[in-house]
SEKE-937417 format. One record per residue (C-alpha): x negated, y negated, z negated. Coordinates in steps of 0.2 Angstrom, whole numbers, padded with zeros to 4 digits, always signed. Example, Ala and Ser with C-alpha at 12.3 -4.5 7.8 and 13.67 -1.06 7.14 Angstrom:
2
-0062+0022-0039
-0068+0005-0036
This chain:
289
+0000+0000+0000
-0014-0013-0007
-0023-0008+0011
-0007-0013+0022
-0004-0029+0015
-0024-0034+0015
-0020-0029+0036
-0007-0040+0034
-0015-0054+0027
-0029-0053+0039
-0015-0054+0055
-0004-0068+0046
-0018-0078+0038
-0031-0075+0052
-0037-0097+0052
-0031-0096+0073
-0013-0092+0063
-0013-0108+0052
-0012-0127+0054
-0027-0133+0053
-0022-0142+0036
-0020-0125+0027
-0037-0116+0035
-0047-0110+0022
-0066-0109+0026
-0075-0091+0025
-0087-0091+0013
-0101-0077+0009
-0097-0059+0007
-0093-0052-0010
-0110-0048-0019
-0110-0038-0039
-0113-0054-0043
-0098-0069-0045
-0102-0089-0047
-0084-0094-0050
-0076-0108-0040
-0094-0114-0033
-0092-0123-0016
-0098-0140-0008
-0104-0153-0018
-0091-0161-0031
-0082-0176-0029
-0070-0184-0034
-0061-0184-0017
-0046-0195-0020
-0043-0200-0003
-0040-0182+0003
-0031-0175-0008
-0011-0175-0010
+0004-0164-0015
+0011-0151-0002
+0027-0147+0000
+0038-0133-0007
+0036-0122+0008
+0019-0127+0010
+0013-0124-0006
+0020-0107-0007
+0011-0102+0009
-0004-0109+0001
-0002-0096-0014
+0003-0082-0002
-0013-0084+0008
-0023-0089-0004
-0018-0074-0015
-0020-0061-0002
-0040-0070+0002
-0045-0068-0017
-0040-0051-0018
-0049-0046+0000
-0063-0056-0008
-0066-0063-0023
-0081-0074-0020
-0072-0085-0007
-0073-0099-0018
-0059-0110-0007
-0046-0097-0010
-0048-0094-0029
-0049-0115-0031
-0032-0116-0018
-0023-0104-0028
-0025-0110-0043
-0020-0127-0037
-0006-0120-0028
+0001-0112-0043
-0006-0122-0056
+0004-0138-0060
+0017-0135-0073
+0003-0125-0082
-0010-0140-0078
+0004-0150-0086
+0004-0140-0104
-0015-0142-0103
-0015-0161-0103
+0000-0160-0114
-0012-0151-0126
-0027-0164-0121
-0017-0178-0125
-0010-0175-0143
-0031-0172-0149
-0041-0185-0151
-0055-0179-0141
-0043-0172-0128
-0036-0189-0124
-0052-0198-0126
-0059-0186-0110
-0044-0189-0102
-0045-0209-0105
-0064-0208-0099
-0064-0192-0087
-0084-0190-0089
-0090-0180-0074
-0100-0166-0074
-0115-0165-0059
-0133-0167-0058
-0133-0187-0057
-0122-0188-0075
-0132-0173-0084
-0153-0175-0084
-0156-0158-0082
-0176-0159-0086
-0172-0168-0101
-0163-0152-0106
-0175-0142-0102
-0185-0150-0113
-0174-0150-0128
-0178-0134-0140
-0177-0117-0138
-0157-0111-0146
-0151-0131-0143
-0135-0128-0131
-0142-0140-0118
-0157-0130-0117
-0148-0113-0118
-0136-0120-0103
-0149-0126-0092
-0157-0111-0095
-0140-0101-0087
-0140-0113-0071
-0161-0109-0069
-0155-0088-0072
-0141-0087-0063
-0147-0100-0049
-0131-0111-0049
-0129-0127-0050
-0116-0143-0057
-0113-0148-0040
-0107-0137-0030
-0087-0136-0037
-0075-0138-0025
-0066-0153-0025
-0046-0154-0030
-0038-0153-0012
-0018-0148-0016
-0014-0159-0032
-0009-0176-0029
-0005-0182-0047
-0022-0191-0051
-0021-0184-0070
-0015-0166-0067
-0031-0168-0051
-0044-0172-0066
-0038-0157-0079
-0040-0144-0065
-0059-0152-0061
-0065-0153-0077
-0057-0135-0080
-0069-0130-0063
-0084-0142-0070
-0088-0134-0090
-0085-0117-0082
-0105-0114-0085
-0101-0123-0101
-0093-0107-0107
-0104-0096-0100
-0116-0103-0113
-0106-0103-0126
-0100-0085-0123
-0119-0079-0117
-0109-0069-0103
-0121-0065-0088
-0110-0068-0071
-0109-0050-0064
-0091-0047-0059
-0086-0038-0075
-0093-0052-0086
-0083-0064-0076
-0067-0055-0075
-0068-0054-0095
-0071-0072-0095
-0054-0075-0086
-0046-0064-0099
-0052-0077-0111
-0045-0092-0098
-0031-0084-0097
-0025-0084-0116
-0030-0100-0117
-0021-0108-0103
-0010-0095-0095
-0015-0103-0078
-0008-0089-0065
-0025-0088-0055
-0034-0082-0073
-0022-0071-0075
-0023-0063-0056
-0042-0065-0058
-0039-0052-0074
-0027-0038-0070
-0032-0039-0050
-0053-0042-0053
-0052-0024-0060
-0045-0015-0045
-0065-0018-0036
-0074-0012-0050
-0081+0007-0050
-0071+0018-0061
-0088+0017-0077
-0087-0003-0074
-0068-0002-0078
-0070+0008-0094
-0082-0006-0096
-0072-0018-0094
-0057-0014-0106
-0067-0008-0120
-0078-0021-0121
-0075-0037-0112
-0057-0036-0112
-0053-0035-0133
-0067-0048-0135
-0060-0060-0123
-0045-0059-0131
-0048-0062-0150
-0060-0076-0144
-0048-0085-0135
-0036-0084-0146
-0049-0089-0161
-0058-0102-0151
-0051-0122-0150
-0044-0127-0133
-0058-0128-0122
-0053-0143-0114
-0053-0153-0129
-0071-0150-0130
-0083-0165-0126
-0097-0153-0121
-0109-0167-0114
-0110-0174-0131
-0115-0158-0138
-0132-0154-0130
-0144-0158-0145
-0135-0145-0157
-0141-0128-0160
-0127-0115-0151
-0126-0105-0163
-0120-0121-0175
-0108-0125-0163
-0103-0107-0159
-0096-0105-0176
-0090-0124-0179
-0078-0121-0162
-0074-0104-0167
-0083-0093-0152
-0083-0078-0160
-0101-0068-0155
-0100-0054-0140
-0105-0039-0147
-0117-0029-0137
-0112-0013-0127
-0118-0001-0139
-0109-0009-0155
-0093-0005-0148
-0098+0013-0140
-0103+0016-0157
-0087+0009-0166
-0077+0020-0153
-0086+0033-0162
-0083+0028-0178
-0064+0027-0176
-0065+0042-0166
-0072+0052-0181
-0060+0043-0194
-0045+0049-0184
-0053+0067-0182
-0057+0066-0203
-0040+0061-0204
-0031+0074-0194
-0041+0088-0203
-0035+0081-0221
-0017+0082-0214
């Protein structure tokens, strides 16, 4: 079934089948490795973007949905999606922004995140453990960078425009905070995280549909480990919006870890051996019975 629709999708949303408002560009093939919504250089490209139509946005979503699936690194798709879907839950997220004091000061401001706002070398040369450092340490690992974000296209509200970029710019942000790595798995546990902080629909496609790529041992992965992580830290952690990151460089991450309520990923073999442990309760249990 999954295989008849992508055929589908390739004949209905082939870019010679759309207007030339709603083709996508094609991006890279799909590596083990996955950068998020990285694309051409951010901006804030307000005089390009505007608010489709009902029927326009819906084909958007429908296009866009069956391009992330095919592939999940085409950045476009996975950012048109989200903005295609996106605006009554963009809505709740400023909603939230606006009645915290931080929230609405980022929202009054709108700080920008790229290479010309943030001095990397002057993070690199904060210390060792110091959440500046520790992020550009991420970009210089995984070699990404602040300026390649895709600009908003489909959201013409200027406010509801800034919560979606600034939701695309501190996505490294969290990265650092979480010390996730960006292999597919590690990313797909991070949208779990997105998605019970925001309930945004592409996060939540990202999480059950991401899955459906991994081998069967990356799956098992997946939902033993990532998965109930994600989900007690996101439900633990503060509303990552309301988090004015660039004024946090200096502090040591762990600090700031435990003062935003990020709660530690445990490595791989803690939870294998915890398995174990309950495993062996239960079995001591059923043998006492």
């Amino acid at each position: 079934m999954t295989k008849m629709l992508l055929r589908c999708h390739k004949t209905l949303c082939s870019p010679r089948h759309l207007p030339w408002s709603l083709r996508l560009p094609i991006t890279c093939q799909s590596s083990r490795r996955a950068h998020g919504t990285y694309g051409p250089a951010n901006s804030s490209n307000t005089e390009h973007r505007r608010d489709p139509g009902l029927l326009e946005r819906t084909w958007i979503a429908v296009s866009s949905a069956f391009g992330a699936m095919a592939d999940p690194t085409r950045q476009e798709t996975v950012a048109y999606l989200g903005e295609a879907t996106g605006p009554y839950f963009l809505a709740r997220a400023r909603d939230k922004m606006l009645v915290h004091p931080v929230g609405r000061r980022i929202l009054r401001e709108r700080p920008v995140i790229n290479t010309t706002t943030l001095d990397l070398d002057r993070l690199r040369g904060l210390p060792d453990g110091t959440f500046g450092r520790e992020y550009v340490r991420f970009l210089d690992t995984e070699h990404v960078s602040p300026d390649t974000r895709v600009p908003v296209k489909f959201i013409g509200n200027t406010e509801l425009a800034y919560v979606m970029q600034r939701y695309r710019e501190v996505h490294d942000f969290w990265h650092t905070l979480t010390g996730l790595p960006t292999t597919i798995e590690a990313e797909i546990g991070l949208k779990w995280l997105e998605f019970v902080q925001s309930g945004f629909p592409v996060a939540m496609l990202s999480a059950f549909v991401g899955p459906l790529r991994l081998t069967s041992t990356e799956r098992e992965v997946l939902f033993s480990h990532y998965v109930p992580w994600a989900v007690q830290c996101g439900s633990s952690c503060q509303f990552l919006l309301n988090i004015y990151y660039e004024e946090h460089m200096h502090r040591p991450l762990d600090e700031l870890r435990k003062e935003l309520g990020f709660i530690p990923l445990p490595s791989i073999a803690d939870s294998v051996t915890s398995g174990y442990s309950e495993a062996a309760k239960e079995g001591q249990t059923t043998q006492i019975n």
